[in-house]
C-alpha positions in Angstrom: 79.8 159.4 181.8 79.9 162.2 179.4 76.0 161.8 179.1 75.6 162.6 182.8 77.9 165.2 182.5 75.5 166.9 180.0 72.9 166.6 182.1 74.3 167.7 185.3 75.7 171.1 183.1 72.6 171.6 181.7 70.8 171.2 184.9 72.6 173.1 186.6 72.8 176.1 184.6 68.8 175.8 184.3 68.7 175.9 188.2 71.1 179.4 188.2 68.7 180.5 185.4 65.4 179.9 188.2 67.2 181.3 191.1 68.2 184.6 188.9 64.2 184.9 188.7 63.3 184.2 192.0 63.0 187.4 193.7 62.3 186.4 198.0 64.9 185.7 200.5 65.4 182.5 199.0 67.5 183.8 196.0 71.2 184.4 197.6 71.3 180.7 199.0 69.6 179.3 195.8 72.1 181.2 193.7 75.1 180.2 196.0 74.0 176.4 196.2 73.6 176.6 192.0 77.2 177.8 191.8 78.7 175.2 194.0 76.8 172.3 192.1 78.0 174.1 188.6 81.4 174.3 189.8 81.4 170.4 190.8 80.9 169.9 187.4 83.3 171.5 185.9 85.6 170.3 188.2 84.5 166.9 187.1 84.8 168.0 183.5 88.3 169.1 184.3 89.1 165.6 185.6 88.1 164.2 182.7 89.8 166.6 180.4 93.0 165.3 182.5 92.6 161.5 182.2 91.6 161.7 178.1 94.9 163.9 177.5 97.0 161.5 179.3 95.1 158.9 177.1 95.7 160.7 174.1 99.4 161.1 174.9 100.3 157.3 175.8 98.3 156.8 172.0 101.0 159.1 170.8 97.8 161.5 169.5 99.5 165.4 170.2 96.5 167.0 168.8 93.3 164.9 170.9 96.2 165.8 174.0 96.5 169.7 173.4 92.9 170.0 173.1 91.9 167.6 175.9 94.7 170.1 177.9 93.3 173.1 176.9 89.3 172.0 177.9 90.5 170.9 180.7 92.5 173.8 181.7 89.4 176.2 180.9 86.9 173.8 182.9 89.3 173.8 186.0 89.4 177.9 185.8 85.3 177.7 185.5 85.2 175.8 188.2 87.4 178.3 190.3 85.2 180.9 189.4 82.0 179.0 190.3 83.3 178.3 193.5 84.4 181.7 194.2 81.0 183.0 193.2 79.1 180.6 196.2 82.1 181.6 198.7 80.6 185.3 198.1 77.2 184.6 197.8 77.9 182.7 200.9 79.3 185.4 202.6 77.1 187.9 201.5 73.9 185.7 202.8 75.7 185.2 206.2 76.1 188.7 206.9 
């Protein structure tokens, strides 16, 4: 899982990195559509962080939980962000 997670960050982020260099018409839905798959991710990420700090606190293992919270906690706020970013970009191609 965390390997596909990996490659769905990094593909991701390369896909923002191609629709920042587009320069057409094509660019605001490419750039919204990147933001939306790169804030599935970290949603996905921020699940995880959640399941391996519950994990980590039935093992009785404070310091794997507080830094399992703490990921998680800044993946979920990426993810916010990401999908704030394609809400605009969304917006702004619609109008």
């Amino acid at each position: 899982m965390r390997v596909v997670m990996v490659i769905a960050l990094v593909g991701s982020l390369l896909y923002l990195v191609f629709a920042i260099t587009v320069r057409d018409a094509s660019q605001i839905p490419m750039l919204s559509s990147g933001a939306a798959v790169l804030g599935i991710v970290f949603a996905a990420l921020a699940v995880g962080g959640l399941i391996d700090c519950y994990r980590a606190g039935r093992a009785n293992d404070g310091r794997r939980a507080m830094l399992m919270a703490v990921a998680g906690g800044v993946s979920a706020m990426v993810s916010a962000g990401a999908f704030a970013a394609a809400m605009v970009l969304a917006l702004v191609w619609s109008a």
